[in-house]
C-alpha positions as CSV (number, residue, x, y, z in Angstrom):
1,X,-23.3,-78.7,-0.1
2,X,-20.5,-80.8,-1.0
3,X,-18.6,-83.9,0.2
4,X,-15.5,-82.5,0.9
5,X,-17.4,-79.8,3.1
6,X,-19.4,-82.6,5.0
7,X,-15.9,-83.6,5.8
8,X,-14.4,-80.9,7.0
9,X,-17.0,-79.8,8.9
10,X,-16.6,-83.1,10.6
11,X,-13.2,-82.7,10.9
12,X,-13.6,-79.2,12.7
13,X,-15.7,-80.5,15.4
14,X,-13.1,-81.7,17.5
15,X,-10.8,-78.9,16.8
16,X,-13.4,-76.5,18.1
17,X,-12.1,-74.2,21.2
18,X,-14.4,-75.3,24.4
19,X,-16.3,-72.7,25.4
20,X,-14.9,-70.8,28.1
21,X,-17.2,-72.1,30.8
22,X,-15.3,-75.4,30.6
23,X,-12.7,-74.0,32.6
24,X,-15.0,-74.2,35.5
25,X,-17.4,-77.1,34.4
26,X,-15.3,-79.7,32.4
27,X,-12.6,-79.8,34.0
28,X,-9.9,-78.3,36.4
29,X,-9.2,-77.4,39.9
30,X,-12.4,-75.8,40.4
31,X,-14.4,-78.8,39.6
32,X,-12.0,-81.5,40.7
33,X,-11.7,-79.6,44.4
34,X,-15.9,-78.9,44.7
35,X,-16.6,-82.3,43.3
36,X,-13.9,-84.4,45.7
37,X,-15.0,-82.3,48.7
38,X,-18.3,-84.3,48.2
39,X,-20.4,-81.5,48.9
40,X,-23.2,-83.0,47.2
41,X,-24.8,-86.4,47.0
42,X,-25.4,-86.1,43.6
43,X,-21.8,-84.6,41.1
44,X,-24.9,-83.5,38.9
45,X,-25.9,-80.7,41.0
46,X,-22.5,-78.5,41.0
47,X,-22.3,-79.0,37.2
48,X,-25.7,-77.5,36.6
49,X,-25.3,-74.6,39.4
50,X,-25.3,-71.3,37.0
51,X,-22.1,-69.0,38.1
52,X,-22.8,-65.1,39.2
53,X,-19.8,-63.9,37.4
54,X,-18.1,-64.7,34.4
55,X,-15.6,-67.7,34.6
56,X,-12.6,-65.8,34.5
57,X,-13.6,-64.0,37.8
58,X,-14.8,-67.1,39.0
59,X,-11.5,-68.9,38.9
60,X,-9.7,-65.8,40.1
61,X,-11.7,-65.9,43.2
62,X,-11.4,-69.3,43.6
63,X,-7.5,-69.5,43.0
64,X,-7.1,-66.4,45.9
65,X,-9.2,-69.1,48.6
66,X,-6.9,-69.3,51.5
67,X,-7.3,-72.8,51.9
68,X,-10.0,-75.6,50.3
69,X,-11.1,-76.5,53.6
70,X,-15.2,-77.1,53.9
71,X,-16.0,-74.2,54.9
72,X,-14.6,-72.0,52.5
73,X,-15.7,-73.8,49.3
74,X,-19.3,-73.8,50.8
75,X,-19.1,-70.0,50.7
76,X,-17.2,-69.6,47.6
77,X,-20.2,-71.3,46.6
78,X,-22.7,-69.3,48.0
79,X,-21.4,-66.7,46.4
80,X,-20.4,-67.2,43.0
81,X,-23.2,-70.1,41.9
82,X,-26.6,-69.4,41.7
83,X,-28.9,-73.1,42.5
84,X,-28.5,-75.9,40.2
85,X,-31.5,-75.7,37.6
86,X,-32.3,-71.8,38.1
87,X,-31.4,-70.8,34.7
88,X,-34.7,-72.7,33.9
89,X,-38.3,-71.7,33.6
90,X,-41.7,-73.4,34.0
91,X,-43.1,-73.4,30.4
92,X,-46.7,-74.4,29.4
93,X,-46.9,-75.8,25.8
94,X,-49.5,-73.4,23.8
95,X,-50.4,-76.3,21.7
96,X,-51.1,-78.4,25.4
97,X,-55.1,-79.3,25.5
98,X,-56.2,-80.7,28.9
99,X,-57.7,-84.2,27.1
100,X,-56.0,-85.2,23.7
101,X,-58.2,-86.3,21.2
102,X,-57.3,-89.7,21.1
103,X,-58.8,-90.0,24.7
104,X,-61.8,-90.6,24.4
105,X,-61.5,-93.1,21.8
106,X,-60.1,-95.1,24.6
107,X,-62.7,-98.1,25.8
108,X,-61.9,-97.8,29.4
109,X,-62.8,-95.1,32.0
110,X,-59.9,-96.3,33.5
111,X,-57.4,-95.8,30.7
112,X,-59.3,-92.9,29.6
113,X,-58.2,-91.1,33.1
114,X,-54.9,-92.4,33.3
115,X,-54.1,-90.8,29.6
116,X,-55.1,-87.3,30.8
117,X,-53.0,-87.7,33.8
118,X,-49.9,-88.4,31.5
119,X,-50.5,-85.7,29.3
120,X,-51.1,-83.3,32.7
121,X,-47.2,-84.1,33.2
122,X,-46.1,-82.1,29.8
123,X,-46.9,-78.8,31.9
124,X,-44.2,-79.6,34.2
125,X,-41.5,-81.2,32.1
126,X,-42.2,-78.2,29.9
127,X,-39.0,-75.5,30.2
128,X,-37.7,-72.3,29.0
129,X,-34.5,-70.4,29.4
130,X,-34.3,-67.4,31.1
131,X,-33.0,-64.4,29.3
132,X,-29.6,-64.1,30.3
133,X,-28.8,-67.4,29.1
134,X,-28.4,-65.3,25.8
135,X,-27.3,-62.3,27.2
136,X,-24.2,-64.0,29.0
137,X,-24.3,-67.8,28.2
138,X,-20.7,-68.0,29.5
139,X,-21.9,-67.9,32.6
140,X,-23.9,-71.1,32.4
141,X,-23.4,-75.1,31.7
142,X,-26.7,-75.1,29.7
143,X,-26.7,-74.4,26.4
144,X,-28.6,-71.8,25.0
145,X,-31.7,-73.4,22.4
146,X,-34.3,-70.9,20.7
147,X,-37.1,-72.9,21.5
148,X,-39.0,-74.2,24.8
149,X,-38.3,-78.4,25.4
150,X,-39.5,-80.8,27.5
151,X,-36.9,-82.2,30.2
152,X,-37.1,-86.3,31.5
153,X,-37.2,-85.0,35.0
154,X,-35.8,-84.2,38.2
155,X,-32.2,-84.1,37.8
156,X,-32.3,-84.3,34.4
157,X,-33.1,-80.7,33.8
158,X,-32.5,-80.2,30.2
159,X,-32.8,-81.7,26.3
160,X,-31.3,-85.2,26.0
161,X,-30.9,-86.3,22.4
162,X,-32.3,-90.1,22.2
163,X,-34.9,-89.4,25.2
164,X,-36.2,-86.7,23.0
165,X,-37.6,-89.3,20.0
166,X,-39.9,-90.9,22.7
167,X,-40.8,-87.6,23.7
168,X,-41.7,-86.3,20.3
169,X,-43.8,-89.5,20.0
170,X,-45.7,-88.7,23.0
171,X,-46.0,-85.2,22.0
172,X,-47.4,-86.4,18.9
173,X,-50.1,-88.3,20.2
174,X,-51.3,-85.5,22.6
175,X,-51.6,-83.0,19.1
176,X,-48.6,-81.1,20.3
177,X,-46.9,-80.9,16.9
178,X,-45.6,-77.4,17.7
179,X,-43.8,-78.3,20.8
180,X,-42.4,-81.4,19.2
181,X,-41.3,-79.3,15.8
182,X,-39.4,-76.7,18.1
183,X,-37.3,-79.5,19.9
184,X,-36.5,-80.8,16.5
185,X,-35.0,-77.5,15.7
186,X,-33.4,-77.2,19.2
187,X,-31.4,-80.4,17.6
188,X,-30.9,-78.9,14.1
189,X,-29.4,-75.7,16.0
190,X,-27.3,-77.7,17.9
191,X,-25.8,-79.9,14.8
192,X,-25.2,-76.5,13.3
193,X,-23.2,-75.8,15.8
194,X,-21.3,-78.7,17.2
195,X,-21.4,-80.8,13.7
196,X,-23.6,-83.3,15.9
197,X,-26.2,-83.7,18.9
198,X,-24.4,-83.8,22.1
199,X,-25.9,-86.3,24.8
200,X,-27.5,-83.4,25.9
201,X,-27.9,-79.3,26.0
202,X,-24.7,-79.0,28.6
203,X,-21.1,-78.3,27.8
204,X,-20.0,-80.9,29.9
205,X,-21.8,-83.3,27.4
206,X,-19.6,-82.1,24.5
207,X,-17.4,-85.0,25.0
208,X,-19.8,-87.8,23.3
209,X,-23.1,-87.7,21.1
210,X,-26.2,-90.4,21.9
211,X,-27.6,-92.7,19.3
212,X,-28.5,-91.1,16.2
213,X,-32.3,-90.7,16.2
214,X,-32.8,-86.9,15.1
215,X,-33.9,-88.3,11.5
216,X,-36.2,-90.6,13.1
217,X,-37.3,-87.7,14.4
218,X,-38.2,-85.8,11.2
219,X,-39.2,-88.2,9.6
220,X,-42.2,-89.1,12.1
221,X,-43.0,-85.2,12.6
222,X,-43.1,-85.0,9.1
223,X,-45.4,-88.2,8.0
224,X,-47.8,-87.0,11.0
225,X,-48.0,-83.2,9.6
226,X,-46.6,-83.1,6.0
227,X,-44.4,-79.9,7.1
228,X,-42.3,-79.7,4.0
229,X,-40.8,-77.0,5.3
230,X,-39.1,-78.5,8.3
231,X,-38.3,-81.4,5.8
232,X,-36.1,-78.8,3.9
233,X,-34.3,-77.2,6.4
234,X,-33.5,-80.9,8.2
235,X,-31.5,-82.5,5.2
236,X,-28.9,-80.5,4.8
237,X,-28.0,-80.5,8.6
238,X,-28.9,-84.7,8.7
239,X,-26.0,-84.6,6.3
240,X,-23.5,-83.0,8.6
241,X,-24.5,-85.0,11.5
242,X,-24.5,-88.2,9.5
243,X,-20.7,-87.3,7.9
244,X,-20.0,-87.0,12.2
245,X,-20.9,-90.8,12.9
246,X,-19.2,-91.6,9.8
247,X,-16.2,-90.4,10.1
248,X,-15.2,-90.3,14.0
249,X,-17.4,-93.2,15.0
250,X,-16.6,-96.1,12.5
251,X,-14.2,-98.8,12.0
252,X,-13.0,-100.1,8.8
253,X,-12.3,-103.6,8.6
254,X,-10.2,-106.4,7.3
255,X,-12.6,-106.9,4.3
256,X,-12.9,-102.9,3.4
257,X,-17.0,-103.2,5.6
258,X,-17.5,-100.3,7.6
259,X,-19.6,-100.7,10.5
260,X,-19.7,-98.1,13.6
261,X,-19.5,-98.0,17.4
262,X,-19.4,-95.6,20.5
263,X,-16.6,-94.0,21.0
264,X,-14.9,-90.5,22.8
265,X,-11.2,-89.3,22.0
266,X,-12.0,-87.6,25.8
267,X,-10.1,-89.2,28.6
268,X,-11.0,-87.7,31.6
269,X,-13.4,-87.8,34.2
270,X,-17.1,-87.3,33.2
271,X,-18.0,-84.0,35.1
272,X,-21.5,-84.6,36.3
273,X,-20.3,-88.3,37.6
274,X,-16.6,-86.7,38.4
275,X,-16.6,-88.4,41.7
276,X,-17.8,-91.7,41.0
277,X,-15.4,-91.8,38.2
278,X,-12.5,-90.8,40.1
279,X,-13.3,-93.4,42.6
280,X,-13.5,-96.1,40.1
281,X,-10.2,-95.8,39.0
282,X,-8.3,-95.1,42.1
283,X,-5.7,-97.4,42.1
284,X,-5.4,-97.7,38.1
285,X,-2.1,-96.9,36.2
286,X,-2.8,-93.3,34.3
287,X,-2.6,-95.0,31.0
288,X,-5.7,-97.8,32.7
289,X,-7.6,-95.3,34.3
290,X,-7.9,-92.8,31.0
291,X,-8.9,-96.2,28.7
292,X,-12.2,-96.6,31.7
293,X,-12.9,-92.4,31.3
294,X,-13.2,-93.3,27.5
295,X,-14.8,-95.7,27.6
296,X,-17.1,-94.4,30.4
297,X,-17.6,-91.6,28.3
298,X,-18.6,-93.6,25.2
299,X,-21.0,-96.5,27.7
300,X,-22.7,-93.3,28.3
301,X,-23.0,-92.2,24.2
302,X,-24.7,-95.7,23.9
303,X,-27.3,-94.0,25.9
304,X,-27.2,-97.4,28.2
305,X,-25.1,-96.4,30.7
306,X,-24.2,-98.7,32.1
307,X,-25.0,-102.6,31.1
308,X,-22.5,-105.1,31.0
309,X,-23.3,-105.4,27.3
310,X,-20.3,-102.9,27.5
311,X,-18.2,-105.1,29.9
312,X,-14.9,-107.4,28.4
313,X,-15.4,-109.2,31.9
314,X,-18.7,-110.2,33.8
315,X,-20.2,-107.9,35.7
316,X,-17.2,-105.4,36.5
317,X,-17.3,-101.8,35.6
318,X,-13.7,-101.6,35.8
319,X,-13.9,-103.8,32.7
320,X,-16.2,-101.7,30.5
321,X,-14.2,-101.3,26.8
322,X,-17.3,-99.8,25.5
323,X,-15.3,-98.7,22.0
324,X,-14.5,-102.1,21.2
325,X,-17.9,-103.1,20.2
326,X,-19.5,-102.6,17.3
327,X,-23.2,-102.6,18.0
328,X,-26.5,-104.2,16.6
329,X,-28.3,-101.2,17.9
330,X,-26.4,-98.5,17.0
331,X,-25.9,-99.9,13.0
332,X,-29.3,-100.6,13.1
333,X,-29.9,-96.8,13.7
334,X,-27.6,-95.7,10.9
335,X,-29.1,-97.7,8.4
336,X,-32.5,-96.6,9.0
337,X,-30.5,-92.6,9.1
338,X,-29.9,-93.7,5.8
339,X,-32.8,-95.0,4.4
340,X,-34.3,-92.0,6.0
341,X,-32.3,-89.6,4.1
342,X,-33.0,-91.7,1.0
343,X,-36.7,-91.1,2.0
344,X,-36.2,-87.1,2.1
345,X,-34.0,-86.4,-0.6
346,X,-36.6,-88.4,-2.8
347,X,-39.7,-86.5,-1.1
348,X,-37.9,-82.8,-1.7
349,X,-36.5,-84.5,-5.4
350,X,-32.8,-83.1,-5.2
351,X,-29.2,-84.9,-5.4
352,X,-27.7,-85.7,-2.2
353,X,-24.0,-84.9,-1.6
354,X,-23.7,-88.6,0.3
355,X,-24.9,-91.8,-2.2
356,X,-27.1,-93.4,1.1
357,X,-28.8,-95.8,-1.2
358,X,-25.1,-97.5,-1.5
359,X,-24.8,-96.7,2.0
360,X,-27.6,-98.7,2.6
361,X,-26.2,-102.0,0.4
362,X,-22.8,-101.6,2.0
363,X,-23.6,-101.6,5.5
364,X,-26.8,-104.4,5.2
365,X,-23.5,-106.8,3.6
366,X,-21.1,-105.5,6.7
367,X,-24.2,-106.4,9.1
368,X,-24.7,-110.0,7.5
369,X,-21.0,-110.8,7.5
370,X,-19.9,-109.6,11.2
371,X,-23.7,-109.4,13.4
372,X,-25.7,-112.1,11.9
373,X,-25.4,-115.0,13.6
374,X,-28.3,-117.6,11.5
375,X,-27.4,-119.9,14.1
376,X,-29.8,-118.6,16.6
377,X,-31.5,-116.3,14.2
378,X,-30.3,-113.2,15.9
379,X,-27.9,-110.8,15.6
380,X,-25.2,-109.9,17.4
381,X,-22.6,-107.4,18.7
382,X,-19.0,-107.7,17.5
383,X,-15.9,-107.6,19.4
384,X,-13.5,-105.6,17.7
385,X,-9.9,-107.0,19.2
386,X,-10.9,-110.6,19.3
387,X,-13.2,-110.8,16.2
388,X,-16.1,-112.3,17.4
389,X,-19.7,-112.1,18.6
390,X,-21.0,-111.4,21.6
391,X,-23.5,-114.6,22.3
392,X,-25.7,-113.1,24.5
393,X,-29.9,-111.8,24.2
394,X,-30.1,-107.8,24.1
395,X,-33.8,-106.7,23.2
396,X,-31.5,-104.2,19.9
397,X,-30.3,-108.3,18.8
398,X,-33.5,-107.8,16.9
399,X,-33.2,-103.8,15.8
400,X,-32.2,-104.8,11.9
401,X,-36.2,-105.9,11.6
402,X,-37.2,-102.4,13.0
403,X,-34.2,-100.4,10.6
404,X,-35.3,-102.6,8.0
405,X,-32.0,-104.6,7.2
406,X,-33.2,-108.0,7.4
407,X,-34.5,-110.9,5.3
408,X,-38.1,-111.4,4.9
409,X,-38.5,-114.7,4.1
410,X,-36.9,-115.6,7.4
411,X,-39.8,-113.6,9.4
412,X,-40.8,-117.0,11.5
413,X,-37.5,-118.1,12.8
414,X,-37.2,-114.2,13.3
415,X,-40.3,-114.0,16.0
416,X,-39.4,-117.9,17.3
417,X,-35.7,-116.5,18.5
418,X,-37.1,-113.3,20.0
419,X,-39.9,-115.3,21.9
420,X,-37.1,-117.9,23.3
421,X,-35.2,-114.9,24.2
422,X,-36.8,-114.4,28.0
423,X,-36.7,-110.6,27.7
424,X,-40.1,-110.3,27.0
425,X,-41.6,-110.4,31.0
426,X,-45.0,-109.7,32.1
427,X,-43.5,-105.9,33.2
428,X,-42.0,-105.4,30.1
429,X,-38.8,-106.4,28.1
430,X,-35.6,-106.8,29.8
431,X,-32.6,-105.2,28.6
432,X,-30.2,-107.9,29.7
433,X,-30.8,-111.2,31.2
434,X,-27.9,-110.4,33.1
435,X,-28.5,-109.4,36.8
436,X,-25.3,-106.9,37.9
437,X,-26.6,-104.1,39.6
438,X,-26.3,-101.6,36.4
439,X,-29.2,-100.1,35.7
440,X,-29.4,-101.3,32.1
441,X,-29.0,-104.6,32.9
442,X,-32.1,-107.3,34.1
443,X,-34.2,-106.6,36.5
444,X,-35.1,-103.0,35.0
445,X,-37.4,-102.6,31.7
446,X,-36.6,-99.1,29.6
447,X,-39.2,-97.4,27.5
448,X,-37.4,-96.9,24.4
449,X,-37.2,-100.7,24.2
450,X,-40.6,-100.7,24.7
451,X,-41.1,-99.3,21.7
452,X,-38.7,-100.9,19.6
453,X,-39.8,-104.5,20.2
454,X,-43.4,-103.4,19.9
455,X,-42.5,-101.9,16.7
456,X,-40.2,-105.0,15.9
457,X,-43.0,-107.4,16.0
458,X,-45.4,-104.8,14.0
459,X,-42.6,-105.2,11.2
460,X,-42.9,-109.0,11.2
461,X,-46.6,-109.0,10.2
462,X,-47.9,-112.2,11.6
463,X,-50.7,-112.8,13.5
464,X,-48.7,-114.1,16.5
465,X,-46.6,-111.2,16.5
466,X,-49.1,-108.8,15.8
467,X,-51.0,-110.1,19.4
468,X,-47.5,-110.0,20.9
469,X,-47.0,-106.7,19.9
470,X,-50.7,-105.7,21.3
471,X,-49.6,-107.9,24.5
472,X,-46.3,-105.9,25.3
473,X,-48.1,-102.6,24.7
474,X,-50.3,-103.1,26.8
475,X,-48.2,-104.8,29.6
476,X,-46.5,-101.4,29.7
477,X,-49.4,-99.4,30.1
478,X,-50.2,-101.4,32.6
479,X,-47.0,-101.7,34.6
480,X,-47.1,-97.7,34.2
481,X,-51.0,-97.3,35.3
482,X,-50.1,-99.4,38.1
483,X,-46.9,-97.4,39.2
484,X,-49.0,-94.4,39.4
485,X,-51.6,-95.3,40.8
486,X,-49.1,-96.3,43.7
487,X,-46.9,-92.6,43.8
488,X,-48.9,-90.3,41.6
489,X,-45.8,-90.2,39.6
490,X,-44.0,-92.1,36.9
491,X,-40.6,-93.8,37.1
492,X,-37.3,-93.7,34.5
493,X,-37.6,-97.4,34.5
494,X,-39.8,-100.9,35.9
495,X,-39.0,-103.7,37.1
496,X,-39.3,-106.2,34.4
497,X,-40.8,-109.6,36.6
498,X,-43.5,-107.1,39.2
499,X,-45.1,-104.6,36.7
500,X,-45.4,-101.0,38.1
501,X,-42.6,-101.6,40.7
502,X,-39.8,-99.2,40.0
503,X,-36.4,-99.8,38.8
504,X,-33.2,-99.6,40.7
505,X,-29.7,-99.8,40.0
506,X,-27.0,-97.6,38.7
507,X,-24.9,-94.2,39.8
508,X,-28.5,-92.7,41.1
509,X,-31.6,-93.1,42.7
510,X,-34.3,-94.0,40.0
511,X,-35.6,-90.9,38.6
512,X,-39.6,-89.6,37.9
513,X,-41.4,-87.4,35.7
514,X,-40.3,-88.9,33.1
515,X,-39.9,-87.7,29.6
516,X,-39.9,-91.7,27.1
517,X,-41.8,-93.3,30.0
518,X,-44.8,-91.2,29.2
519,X,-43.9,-90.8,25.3
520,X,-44.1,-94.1,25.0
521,X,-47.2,-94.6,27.7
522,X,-49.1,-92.1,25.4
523,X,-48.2,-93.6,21.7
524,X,-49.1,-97.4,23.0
525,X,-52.3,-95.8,24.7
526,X,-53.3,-94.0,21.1
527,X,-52.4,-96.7,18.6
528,X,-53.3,-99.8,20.6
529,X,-56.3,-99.0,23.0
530,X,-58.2,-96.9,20.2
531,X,-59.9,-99.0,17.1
532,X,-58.7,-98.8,13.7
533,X,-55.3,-96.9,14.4
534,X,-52.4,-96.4,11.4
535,X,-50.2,-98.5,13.1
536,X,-52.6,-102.1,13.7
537,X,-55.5,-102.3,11.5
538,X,-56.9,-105.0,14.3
539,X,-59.7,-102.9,16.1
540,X,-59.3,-104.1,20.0
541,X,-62.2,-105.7,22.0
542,X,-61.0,-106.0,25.2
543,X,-64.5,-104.3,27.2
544,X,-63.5,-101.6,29.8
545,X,-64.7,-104.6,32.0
546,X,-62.2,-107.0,31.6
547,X,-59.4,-104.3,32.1
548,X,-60.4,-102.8,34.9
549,X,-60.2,-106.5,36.1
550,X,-56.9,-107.3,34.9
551,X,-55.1,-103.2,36.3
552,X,-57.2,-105.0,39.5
553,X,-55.7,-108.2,40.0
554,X,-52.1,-106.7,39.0
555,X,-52.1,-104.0,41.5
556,X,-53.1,-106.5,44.7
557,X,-50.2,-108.7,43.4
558,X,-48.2,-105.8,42.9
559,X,-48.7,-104.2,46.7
560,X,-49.1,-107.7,48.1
């Protein structure tokens, strides 16, 4: 595969012809009339409502409706849309066992019952397509995937591309490598098909990727199962996908350093928040209300959608100018993408078409000029239009140590910032110290940052970090244990300061189920409550006693 078709494939994805069920989920007058009429609560549910007929017929109904008064949408409704989410099926994992074998390992009745209870909810986050999704796929928003996947829950009722890493880590630790391997391919499939992973499997999500994990995927599927043969069959389609973030996602700047943010050339209304968009920019100028859509669009590539990380003023959505940031996080990612592919290519011995070794070099050199700040021994995000950093604590401030782009000798001032930092709270880490009401922003704690800090501090190699590390772990299993023990259920996001208390903020009520929640619940629970793991070789002596005592304590302050 050569360069120059890495490019052009790139080049094709936005010149690709939506499909034709756009025309009734993207955008509009059938979405724009269903979706103002505020039939219901939530814009999600039209956008996932499969359609009887095929869209033409749809929209030729819709456009003979006498009037679009209440009434008759409702029964235009009822009788060209099928419910949202019944295109899916239950699915039970064949690999699923009823008590993992890390389990019982575990030295604590307690945690020992809590892990089987997690690993209970893969059953019914597991789905499958019906049939005619293949047979006429028009028909629906979803898009078709060969293999079963696991959804986050509730109304999230299909693959999501970042979620999916902390689910595949989950997966892992249950023994599930053949569920995890067929979502990996889901994401190959849909690479091959789109020239990168939309935020998730709808059409309505072709307007903006998430951040580029799938080689993080393969390359923890393939160090837990040596599958060669998956290894193969990934590079070639990494390449395409890392030729997409390249080459529509980057910036080139004054000194030649390319670096790369969030962005979507899309300026409309997102359709599963079309309402909520639409009334945010009432009022604006066209040319002011299409730079928010952006920009919406791309706040909600980050994956963080929404934290005023993204804001050019305080807490204000109106503000959010997502595109002129260049991220610590996201440049984090790409350079462990291409130390990844560096990893592959010399695993399977072949050339690669990209050089990511001077990849590597070039952007560690455009992350120490713009991000690094040695200052405060952090790094930073960059504002594009007035070339400068953003002085503020984000948990991803600290990502280069996890990607790998970082200087070693430094490793003490490294841990020293990221303690001083407040984010780390006895609930879990806080994603901003900023209190606005988004739901990335403080009070809420997220599980994929969970993971990266633990893993940050890993990295770092000290024995204070190393007990942090076992500390944050394990204040997350807790704050989860606790939350369940509560609902029965477990929750998108915490509240940081009271562990196990949900967390709140945002365009919707906080979601359960939840796909990285219990990912990340399982992986802490097999590599730091179980002796002599690969990740720590610290063999844990907290008695079942003592944490029994601890969950205890927690949960009378919690329901106090």
């Amino acid at each position: 595969m050569t360069v120059f078709f890495l490019i052009l494939c790139t080049f094709l994805v936005y010149a690709i012809p939506p499909p034709s069920q756009c025309a009734v989920y993207c955008t509009g007058n059938i979405l724009d009339k269903i979706q103002q009429a505020g039939i219901f609560m939530d814009s999600k549910t039209f956008v996932d409502m499969p359609m009887k007929n095929d869209p033409e017929v749809v929209i030729q109904t819709f456009n003979n409706l006498p009037n679009y008064s209440l009434p008759v949408l409702n029964q235009f409704l009822i009788d060209q849309f099928e419910s949202a989410g019944s295109e899916l099926l239950s699915w039970v994992p064949t690999d699923w066992v009823e008590r993992p074998q890390f389990v019982d390992k575990i030295n604590s009745a307690v945690y020992q019952e809590f892990a089987v209870a997690v690993n209970l909810m893969w059953k019914s986050l597991g789905k499958q397509l019906v049939p005619d999704v293949l047979v006429h796929p028009q028909r629906y928003s979803i898009i078709p995937q060969s293999n079963p996947f696991m959804v986050p829950g509730q109304r999230f009722r299909e693959f999501y591309y970042w979620d999916s890493f902390w689910i595949i880590k989950g997966l892992l630790a249950c023994d599930m490598a053949t569920t995890a391997k067929g979502i990996i391919l889901n994401g190959l499939e849909l690479v091959r098909q789109f020239g990168f992973v939309p935020n998730g499997a709808r059409v309505y999500y072709l307007t903006r990727s998430q951040p580029p994990l799938l080689s993080e995927m393969v390359r923890f599927y393939y160090e837990q199962t040596q599958d060669i043969n998956l290894l193969k069959e990934a590079v070639e389609v990494l390449d395409i996908e890392y030729t997409y973030w390249m080459t529509t996602q980057s910036v080139t700047l004054a000194d030649g350093s390319i670096l790369n943010r969030f962005y979507s050339p899309y300026s409309t209304p997102r359709p599963e928040s079309y309402r909520e968009d639409t009334a945010n920019a009432a009022g604006m100028s066209e040319s002011d209300a299409k730079h928010f859509y952006a920009n919406t669009i791309a706040g909600a590539e980050s994956g963080e959608d929404f934290s005023t990380k993204w804001f050019s003023s305080g807490a204000n959505l109106l503000s959010i100018d997502t595109s002129d940031f260049l991220p610590v996080g996201l440049n984090s990612i790409l350079f462990k993408f291409e130390a990844n592919m560096v990893y592959f290519y010399d695993i399977l011995g072949i050339e690669p078409p990209v050089d990511y070794s001077q990849a590597m070099v070039s952007r560690r050199k455009a992350m120490d000029t713009y991000l690094w700040n040695p200052t405060d021994y952090q790094w930073h995000d960059f504002c594009i239009s007035n070339g400068s950093q953003i002085i503020r604590s984000y948990p991803s401030n600290w990502l280069p140590i996890w990607a790998g782009a970082y200087d070693t000798t430094i490793k003490t001032q490294l841990y020293t910032s990221l303690v001083s930092s407040n984010l780390i709270q006895p609930g879990g880490v806080l994603t901003t110290l900023i209190v606005s009401g988004q739901q990335w922003d403080s009070p809420n704690a997220w599980a994929p940052y969970q993971s990266f800090i633990v893993d940050i501090l890993v990295e770092l190699g000290s024995t204070q970090s190393l007990s942090l590390a076992r500390t944050v772990a394990v204040r997350w299993i807790n704050a989860t244990y606790i939350g369940y023990q509560a609902t029965q259920m477990m929750q998108e996001k915490y509240n940081a300061f009271i562990p196990g208390a949900p967390g709140s903020g945002g365009e919707y009520p906080p979601q359960i189920g939840f796909g990285w929640t219990n990912g990340v619940t399982l992986d802490f629970m097999r590599y730091w409550l179980t002796p002599n793991t690969q990740r720590h070789k610290r063999e844990l002596t907290w008695s079942s006693g003592i944490i029994e005592s601890i969950l205890l304590y927690l949960q009378v302050e919690v329901i106090a």
